[in-house]
C-alpha positions in Angstrom: 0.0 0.0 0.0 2.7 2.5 0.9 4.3 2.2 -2.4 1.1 2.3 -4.6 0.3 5.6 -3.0 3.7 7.1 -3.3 3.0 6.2 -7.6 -0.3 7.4 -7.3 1.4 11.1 -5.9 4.2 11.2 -8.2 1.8 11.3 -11.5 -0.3 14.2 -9.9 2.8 15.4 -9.3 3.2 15.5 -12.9 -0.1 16.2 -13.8 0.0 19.7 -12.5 3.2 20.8 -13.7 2.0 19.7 -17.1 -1.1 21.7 -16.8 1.4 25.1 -15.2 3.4 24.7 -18.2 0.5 25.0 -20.5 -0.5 27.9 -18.3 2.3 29.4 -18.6 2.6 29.0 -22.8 -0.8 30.7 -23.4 -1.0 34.6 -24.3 -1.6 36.6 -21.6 -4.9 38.5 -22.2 -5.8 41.9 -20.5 -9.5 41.7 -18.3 -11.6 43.9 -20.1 -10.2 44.2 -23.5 -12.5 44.1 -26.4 -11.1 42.8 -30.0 -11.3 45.6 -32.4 -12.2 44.5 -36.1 -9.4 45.6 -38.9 -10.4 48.5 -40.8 -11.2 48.3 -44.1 -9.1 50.1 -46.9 -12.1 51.5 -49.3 -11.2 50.3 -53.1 -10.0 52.4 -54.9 -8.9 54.4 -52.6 -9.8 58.1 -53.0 -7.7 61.3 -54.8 -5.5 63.0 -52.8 -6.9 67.3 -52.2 -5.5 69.8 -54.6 -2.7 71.6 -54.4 -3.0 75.1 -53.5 -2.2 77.6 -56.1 0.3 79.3 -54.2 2.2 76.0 -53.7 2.2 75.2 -57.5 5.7 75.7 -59.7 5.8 78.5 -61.9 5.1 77.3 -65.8 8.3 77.9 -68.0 7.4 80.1 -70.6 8.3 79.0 -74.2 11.7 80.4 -75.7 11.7 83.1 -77.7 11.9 82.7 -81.5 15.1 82.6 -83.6 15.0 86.1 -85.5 15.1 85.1 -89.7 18.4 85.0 -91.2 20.0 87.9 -92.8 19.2 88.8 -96.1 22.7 88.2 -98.5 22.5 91.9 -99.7 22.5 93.1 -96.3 25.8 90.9 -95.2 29.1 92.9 -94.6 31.7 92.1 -97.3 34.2 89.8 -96.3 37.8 91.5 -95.0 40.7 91.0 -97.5 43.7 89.7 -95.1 45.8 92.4 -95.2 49.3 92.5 -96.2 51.2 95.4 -94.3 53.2 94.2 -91.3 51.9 95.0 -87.8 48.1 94.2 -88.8 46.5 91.1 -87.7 44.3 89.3 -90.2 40.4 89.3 -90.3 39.4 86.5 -87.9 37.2 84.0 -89.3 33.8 83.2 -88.1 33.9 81.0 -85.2 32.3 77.7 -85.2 31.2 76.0 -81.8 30.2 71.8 -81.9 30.9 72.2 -86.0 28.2 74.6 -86.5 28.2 78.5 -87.5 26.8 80.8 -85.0 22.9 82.0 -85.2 22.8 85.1 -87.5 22.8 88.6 -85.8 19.7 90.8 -84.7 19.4 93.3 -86.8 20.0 95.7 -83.8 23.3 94.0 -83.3 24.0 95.6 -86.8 22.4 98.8 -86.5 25.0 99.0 -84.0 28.1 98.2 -85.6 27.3 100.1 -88.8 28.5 103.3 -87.2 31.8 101.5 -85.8 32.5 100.4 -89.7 31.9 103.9 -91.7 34.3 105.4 -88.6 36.9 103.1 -89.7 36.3 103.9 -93.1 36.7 107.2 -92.8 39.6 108.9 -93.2 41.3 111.2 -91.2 42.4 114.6 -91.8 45.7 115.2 -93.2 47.6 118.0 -91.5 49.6 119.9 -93.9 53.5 120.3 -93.3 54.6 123.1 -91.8 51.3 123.8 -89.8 49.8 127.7 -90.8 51.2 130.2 -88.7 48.7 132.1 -86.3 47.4 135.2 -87.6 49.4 138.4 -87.1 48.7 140.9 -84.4 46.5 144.0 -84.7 48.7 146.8 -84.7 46.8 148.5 -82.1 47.5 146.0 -79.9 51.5 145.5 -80.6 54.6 147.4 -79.7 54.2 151.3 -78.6 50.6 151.4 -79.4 50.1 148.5 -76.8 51.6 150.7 -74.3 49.8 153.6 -75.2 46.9 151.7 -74.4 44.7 153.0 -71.4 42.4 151.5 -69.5 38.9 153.8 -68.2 39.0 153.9 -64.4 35.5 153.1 -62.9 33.5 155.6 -61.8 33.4 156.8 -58.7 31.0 159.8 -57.7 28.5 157.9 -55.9 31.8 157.2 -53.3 32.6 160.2 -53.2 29.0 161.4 -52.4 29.0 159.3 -49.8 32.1 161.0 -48.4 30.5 164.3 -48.4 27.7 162.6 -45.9 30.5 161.3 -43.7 32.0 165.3 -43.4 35.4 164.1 -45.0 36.8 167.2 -46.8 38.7 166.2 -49.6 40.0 166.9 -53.2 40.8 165.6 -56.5 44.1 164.9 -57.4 45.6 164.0 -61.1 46.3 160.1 -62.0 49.1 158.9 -60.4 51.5 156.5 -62.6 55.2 155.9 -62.2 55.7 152.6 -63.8 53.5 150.0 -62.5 52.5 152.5 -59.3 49.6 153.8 -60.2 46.2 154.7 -58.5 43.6 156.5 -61.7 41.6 158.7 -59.1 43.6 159.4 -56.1 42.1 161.8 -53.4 43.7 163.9 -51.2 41.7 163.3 -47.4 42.2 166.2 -44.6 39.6 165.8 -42.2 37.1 163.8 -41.2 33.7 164.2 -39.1 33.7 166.5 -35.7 37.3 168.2 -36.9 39.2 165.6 -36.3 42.4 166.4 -39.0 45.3 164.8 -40.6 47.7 167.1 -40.3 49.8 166.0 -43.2 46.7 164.7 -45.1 47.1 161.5 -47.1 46.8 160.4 -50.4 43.6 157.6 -50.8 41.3 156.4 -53.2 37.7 156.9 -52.6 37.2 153.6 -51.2 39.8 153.6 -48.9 39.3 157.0 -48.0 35.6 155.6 -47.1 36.4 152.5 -45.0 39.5 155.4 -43.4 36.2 157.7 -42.3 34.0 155.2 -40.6 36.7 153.4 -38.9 37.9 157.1 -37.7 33.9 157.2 -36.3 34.6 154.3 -34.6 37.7 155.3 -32.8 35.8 158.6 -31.4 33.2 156.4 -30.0 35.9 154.2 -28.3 38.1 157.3 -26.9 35.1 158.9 -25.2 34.1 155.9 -23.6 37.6 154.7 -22.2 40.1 157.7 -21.8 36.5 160.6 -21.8 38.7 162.3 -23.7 37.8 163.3 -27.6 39.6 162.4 -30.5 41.2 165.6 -32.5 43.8 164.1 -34.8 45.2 161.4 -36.1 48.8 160.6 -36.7 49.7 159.5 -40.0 53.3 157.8 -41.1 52.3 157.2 -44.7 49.4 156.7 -47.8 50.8 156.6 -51.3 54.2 155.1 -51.7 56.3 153.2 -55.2 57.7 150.3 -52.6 57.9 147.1 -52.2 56.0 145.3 -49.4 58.1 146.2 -45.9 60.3 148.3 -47.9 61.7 145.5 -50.0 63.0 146.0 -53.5 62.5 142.9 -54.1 59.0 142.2 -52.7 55.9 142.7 -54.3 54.3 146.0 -54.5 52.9 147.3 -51.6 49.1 148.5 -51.4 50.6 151.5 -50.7 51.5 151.6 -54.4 47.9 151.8 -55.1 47.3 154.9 -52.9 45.0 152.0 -51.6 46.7 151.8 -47.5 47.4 154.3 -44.6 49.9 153.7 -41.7 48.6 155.0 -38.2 51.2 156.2 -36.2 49.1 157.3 -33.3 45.8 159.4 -31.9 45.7 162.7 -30.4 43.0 164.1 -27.8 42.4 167.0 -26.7 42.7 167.3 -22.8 45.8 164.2 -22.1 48.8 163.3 -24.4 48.7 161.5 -27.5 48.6 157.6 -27.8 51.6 156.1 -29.9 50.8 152.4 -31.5 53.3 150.4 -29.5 52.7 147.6 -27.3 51.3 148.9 -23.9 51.4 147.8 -20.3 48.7 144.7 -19.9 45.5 146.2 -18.4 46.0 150.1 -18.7 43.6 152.7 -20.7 45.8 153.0 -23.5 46.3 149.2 -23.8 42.4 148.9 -23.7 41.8 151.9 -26.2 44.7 150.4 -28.9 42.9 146.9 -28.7 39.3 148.1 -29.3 40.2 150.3 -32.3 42.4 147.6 -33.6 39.1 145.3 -33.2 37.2 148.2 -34.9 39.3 148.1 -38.2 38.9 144.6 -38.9 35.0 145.5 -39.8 36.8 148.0 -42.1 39.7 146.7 -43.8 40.9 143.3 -45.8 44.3 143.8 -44.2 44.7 145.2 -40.3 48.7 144.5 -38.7 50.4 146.2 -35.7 52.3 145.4 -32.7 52.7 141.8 -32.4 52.0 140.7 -36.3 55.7 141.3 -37.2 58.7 143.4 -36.7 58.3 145.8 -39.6 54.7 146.7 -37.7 56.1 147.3 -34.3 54.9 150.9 -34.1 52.4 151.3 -36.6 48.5 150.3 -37.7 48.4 149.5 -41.2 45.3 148.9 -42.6 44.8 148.4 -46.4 42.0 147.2 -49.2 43.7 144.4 -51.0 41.3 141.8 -52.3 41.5 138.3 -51.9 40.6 135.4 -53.2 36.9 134.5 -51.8 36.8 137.9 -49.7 39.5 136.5 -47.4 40.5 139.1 -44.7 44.1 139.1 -42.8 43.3 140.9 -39.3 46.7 140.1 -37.2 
């Protein structure tokens, strides 16, 4: 009995392990989940949507035609190869893949028409000696040229306005000696509220001018720093043949031109006369020589004294040259 029970155990043994094996073998399947049928792929199947017109390629437009071909009477005649040394020979027509190249537009020949008849035509010859220049008027060659004289401008209005100013003046004849010359010179001996040049000076009308208003300036300038009036001023010079600074060798001067005047110094009635040197920093006559100074740069193209060189140490010169776009030089 013992050992039929022990046989009887050992195949349910083996019974069950069979049937955890199968267990084991089989799919798990999830609680709950339902088997979904396959979908089914309609046939045929349907057209893709269109694409939008933004999206679609541009369409290639067709080439353009192939102009005709020249007619034979309108051809350029073929270049002979020429036979002087130093010219290259007519190139032939070129060929690309072994065929000749499309005929040209008729544009293309418009334009190379004028290129040919240029070549063709020939130049000028220019004769051997070349003609000699015509010969000069004789009005305008040897001591008629020199004789020659040139009208000075006008200038009465100026010298009207001079009267307004109460500058006494008078005429004085041409002045030329060589090329020192001034066509209307004046003679100026006092200007506005008496004040005099004692040794008078020898202007033209324009100078004479900018001379008078500067002079108004200056009495303006002594009554309100020294409270003294102006009565004179000191002249060194007007109308000089020189050389700028006195140099020979230098170009002429304005003074030349009757077109300058050299201040020496001012004269007041009441207190000594100022010289034009340079002064103690800070004193009247420091303050009164740098405000008139100032004064004449309104007036005059050229203003130097004291301090622009040595040759105007002791001296205001003030003169009308022009410049080149209305440049002033106020030193």
């Amino acid at each position: 009995m013992p050992g039929r029970s022990l046989s009887i155990l050992r195949s349910a043994t083996l019974l069950a392990g069979g049937a955890l094996a199968a267990g084991l073998a089989l799919p798990a399947t999830p609680v709950g989940a339902v088997e979904t049928p396959a979908a089914t792929v309609p046939t045929p199947p349907p057209l893709p949507p269109e694409r939008p017109e933004t999206l679609k390629p541009p369409v290639a437009e067709p080439a353009p035609p192939t102009p005709p071909a020249r007619p034979p009477e309108l051809k350029p005649a073929a270049a002979e190869p020429s036979k002087e040394p130093g010219k290259h020979l007519a190139r032939e027509p070129s060929r690309e893949n072994g065929r000749d190249k499309p005929p040209e537009s008729g544009q293309e020949a418009g334009k190379e028409a004028p290129k040919e008849s240029a070549k063709e035509t020939a130049k000028p010859e220019i004769p051997s000696p070349p003609p000699a220049p015509p010969a000069r008027p004789p009005e305008l060659s040897g001591a008629a040229a020199l004789a020659l004289k040139v009208t000075p401008p006008d200038d009465s209005a100026c010298r009207t306005r001079l009267k307004r100013l109460g500058v006494e003046f008078e005429p004085l004849p041409a002045i030329s000696e060589g090329q020192c010359t001034a066509p209307l010179p004046l003679k100026v001996t006092k200007f506005a509220d008496g004040v005099v040049l004692p040794q008078g000076a020898t202007l033209t009308c324009r100078t004479a001018e900018a001379l008078a208003r500067w002079v108004t300036e200056v009495q303006i300038e002594a009554d309100r720093t020294l409270k003294h009036p102006l009565i004179a001023l000191e002249l060194g010079g007007s109308y000089v043949c020189r050389g700028q600074n006195h140099d020979v060798d230098a170009k002429l001067s304005e003074h030349a031109f009757a077109n300058a005047a050299d201040i020496m110094g001012f004269a007041f009635a009441g207190r000594a006369s100022i010289p034009v040197k340079a002064m103690p920093d800070g004193s009247e006559e420091a303050q009164f020589l740098g405000a008139v100074r100032a004064k004449a740069c309104g007036f005059f193209r050229t203003v130097l004294g004291p301090g622009s060189n040595a040759a105007h140490a002791n001296h205001f010169h003030l003169d009308e040259r022009e410049r080149n776009g209305g440049h002033r030089l106020c030193q």
